[in-house]
N, CA, C and O atoms as CSV, one atom per row, in Angstrom:
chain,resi,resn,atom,element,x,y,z
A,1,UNK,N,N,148.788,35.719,118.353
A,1,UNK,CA,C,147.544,35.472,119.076
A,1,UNK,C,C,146.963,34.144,118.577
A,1,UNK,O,O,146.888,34.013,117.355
A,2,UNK,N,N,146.474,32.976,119.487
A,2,UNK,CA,C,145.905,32.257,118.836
A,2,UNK,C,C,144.896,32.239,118.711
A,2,UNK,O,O,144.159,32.994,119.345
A,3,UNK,N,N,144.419,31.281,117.757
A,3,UNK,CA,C,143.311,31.340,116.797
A,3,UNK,C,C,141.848,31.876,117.802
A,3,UNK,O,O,141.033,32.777,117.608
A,4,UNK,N,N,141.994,30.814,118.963
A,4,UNK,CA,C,140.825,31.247,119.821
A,4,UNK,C,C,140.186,31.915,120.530
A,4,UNK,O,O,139.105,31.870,121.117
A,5,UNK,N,N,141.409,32.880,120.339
A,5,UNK,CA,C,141.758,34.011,121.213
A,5,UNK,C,C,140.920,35.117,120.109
A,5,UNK,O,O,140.045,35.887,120.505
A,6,UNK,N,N,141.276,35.044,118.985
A,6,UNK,CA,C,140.901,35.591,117.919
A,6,UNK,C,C,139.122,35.756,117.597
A,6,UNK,O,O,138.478,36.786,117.398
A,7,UNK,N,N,138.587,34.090,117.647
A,7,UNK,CA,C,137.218,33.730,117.676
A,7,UNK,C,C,136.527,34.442,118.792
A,7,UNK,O,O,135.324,34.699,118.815
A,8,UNK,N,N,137.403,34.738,119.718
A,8,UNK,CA,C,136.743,35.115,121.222
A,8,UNK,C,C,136.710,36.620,120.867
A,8,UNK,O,O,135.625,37.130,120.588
A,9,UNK,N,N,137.536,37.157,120.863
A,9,UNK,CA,C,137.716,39.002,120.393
A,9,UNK,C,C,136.789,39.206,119.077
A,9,UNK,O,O,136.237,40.293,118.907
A,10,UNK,N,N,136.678,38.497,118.455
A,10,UNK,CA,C,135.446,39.010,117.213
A,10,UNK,C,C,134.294,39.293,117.706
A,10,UNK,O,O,133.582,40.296,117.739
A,11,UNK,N,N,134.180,37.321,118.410
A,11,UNK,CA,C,132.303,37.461,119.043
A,11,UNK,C,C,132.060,38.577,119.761
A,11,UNK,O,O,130.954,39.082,119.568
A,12,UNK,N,N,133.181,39.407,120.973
A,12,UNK,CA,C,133.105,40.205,121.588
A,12,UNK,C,C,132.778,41.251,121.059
A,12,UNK,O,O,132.115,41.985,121.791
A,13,UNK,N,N,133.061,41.758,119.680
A,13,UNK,CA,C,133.297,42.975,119.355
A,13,UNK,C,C,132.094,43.314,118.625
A,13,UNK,O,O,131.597,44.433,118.497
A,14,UNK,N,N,131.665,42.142,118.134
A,14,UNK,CA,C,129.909,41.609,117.226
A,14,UNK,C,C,129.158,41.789,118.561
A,14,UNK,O,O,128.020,42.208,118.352
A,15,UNK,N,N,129.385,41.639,119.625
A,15,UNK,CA,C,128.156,41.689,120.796
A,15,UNK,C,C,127.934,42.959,121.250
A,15,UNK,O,O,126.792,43.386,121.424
A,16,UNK,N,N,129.075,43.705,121.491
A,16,UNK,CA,C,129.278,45.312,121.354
A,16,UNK,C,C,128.387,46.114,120.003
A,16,UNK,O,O,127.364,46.795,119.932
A,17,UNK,N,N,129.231,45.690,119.198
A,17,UNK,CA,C,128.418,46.745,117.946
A,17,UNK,C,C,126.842,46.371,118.013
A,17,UNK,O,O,126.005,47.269,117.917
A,18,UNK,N,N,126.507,45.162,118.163
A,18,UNK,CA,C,124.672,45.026,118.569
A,18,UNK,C,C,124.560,45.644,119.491
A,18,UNK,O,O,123.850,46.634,119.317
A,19,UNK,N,N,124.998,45.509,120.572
A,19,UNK,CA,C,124.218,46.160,121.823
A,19,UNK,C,C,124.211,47.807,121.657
A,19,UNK,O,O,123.302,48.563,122.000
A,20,UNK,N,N,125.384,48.133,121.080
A,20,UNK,CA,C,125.220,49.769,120.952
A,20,UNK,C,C,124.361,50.109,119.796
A,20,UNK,O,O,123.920,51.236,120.023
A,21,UNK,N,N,123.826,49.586,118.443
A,21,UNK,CA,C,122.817,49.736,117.629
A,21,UNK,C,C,121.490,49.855,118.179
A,21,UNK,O,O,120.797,50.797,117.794
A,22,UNK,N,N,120.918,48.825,119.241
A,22,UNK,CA,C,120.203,48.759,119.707
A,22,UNK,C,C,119.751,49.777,120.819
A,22,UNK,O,O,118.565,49.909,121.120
A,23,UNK,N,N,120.705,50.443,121.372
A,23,UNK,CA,C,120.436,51.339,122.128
A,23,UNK,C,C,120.219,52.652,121.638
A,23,UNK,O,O,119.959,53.601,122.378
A,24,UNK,N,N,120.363,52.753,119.916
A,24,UNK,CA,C,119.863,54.125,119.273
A,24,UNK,C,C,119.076,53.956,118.417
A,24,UNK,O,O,119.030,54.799,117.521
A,25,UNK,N,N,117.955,52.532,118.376
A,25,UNK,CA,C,116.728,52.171,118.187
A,25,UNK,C,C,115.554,52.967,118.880
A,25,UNK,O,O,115.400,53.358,120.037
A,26,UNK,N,N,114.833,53.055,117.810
A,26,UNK,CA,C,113.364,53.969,118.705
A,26,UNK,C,C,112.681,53.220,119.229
A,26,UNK,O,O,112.035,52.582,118.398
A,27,UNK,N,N,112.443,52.908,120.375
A,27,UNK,CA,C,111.639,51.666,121.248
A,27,UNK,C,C,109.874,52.269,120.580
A,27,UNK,O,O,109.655,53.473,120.449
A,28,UNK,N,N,109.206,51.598,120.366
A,28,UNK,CA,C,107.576,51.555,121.020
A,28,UNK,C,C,107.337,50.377,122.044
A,28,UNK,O,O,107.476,49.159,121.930
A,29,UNK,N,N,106.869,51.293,123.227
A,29,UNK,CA,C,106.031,50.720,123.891
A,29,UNK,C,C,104.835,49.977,123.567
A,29,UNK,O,O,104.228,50.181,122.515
A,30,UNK,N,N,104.445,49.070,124.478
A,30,UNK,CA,C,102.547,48.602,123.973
A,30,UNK,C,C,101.914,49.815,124.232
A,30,UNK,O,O,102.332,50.662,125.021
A,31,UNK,N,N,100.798,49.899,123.493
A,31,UNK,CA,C,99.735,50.776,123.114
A,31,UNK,C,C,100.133,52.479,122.849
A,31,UNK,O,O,99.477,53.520,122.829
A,32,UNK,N,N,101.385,52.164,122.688
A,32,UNK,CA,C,101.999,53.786,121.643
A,32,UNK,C,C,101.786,53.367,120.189
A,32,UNK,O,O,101.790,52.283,119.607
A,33,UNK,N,N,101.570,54.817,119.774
A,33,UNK,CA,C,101.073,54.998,118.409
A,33,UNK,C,C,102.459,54.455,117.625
A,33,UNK,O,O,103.573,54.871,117.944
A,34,UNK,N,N,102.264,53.572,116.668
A,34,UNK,CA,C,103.858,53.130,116.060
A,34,UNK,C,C,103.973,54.486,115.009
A,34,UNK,O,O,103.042,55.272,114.834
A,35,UNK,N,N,105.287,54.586,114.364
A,35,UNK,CA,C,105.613,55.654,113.682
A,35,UNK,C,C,105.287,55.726,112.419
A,35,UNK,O,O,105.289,54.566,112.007
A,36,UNK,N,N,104.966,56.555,111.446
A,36,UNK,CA,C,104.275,56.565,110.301
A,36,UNK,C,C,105.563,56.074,109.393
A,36,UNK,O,O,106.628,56.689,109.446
A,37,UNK,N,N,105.330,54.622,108.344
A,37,UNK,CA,C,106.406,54.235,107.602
A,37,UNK,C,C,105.407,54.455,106.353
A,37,UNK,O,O,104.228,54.778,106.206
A,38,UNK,N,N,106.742,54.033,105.348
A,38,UNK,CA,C,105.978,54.158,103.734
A,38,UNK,C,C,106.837,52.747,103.060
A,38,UNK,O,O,108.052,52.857,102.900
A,39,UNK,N,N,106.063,51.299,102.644
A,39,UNK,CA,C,106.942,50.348,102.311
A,39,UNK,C,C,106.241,50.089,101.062
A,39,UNK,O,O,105.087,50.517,101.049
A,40,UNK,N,N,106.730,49.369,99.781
A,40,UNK,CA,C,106.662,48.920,98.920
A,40,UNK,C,C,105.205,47.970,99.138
A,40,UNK,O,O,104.957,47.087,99.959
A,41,UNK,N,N,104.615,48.391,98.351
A,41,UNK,CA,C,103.233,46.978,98.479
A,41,UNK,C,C,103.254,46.292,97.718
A,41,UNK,O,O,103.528,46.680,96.583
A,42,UNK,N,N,102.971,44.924,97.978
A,42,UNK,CA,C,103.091,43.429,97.036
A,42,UNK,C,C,102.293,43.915,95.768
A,42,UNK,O,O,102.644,43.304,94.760
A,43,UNK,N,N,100.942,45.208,95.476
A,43,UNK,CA,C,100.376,45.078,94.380
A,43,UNK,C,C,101.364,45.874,93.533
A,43,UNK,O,O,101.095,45.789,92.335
A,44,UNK,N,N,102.225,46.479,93.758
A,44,UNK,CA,C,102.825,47.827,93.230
A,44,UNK,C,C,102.723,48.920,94.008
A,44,UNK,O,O,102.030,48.946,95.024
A,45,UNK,N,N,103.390,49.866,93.592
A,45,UNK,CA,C,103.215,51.083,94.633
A,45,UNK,C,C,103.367,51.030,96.122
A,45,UNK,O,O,103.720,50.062,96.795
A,46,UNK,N,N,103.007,52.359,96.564
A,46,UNK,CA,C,103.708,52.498,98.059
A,46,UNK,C,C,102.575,52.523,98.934
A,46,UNK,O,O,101.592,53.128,98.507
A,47,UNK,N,N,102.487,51.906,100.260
A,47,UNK,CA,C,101.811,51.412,101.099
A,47,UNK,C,C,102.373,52.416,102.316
A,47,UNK,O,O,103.440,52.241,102.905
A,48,UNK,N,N,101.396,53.545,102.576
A,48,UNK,CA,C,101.697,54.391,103.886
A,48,UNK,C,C,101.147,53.948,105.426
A,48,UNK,O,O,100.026,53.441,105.436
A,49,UNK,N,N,101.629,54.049,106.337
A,49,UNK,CA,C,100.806,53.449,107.276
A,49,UNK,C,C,99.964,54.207,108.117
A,49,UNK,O,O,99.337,53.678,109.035
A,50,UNK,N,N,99.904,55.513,107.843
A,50,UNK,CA,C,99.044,56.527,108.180
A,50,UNK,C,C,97.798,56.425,107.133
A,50,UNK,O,O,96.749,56.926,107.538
A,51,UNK,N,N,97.787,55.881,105.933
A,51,UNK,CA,C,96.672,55.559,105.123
A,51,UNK,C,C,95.733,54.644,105.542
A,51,UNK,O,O,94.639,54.630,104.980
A,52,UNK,N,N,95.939,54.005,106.289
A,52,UNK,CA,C,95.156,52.683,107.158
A,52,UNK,C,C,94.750,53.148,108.168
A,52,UNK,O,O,94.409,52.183,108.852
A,53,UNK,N,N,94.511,54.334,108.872
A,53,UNK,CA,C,94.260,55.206,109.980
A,53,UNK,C,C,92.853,54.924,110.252
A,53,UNK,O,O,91.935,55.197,109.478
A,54,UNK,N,N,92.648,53.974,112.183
A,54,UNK,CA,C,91.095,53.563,111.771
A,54,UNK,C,C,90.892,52.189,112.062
A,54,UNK,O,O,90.321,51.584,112.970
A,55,UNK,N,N,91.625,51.807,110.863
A,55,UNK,CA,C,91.409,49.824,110.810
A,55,UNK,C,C,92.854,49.316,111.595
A,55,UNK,O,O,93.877,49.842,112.033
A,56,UNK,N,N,92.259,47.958,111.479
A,56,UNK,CA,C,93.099,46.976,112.586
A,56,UNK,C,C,94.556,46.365,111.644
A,56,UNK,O,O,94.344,45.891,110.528
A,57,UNK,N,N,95.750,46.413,112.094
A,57,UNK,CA,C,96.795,46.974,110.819
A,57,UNK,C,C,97.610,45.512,112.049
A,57,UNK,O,O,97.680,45.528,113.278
A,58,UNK,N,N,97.972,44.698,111.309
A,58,UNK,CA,C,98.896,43.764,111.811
A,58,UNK,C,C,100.437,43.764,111.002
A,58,UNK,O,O,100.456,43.674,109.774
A,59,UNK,N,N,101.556,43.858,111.697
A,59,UNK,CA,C,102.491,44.260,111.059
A,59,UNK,C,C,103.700,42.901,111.429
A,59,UNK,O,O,104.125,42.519,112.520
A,60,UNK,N,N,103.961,42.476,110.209
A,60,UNK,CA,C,104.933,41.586,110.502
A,60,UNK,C,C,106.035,40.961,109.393
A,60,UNK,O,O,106.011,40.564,108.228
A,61,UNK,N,N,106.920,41.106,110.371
A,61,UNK,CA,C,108.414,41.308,109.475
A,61,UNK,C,C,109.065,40.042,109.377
A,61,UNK,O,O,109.077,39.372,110.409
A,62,UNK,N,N,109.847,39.360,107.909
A,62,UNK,CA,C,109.722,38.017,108.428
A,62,UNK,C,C,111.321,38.277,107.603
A,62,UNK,O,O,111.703,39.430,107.805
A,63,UNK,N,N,112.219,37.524,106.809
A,63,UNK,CA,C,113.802,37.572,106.147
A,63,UNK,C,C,112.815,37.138,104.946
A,63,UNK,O,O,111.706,36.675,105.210
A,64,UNK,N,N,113.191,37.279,103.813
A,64,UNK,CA,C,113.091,37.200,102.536
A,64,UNK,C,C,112.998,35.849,101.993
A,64,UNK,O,O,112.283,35.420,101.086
A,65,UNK,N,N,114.022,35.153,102.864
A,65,UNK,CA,C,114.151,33.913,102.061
A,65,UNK,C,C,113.150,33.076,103.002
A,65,UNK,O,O,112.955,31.941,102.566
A,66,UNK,N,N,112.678,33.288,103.831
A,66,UNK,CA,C,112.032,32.769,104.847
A,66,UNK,C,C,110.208,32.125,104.530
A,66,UNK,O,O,109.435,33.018,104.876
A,67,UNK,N,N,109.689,31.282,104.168
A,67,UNK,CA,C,108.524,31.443,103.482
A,67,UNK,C,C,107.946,30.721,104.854
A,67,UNK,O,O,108.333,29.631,105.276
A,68,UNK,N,N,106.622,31.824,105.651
A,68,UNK,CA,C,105.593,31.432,106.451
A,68,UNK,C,C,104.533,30.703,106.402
A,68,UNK,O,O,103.616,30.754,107.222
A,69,UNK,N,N,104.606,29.795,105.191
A,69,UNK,CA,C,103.641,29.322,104.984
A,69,UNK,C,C,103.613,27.804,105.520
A,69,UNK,O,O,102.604,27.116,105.372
């Protein structure tokens, strides 16, 4: 098989395994209640998101190495 043939059958098979991950993702809709998580908080300890029940909770996910500033 040549090589490109090869490059071509990978990408294919990488576009497959995403698309089927994604389809056993729990969607939220806008204005559905998001699901109760529990993540590590920058002070220490664990940060529930049912503990914030009430206030205005902005949630955003960024890669690690990634600095938003």
């Amino acid at each position: 098989m040549r090589q490109a043939n090869k490059v071509f059958l990978a990408l294919l098979l990488l576009a497959l395994f995403s698309l089927a991950g994604a389809h056993f993702a729990a969607a939220v809709e806008v204005g559905e209640k998001a699901p109760d998580f529990e993540l590590d908080s920058t002070k220490g300890g664990k940060l529930k998101l049912s503990s914030l029940k009430g206030k205005t909770v902005l949630i955003n996910f960024y890669i690690l190495d990634f600095d938003p500033t």
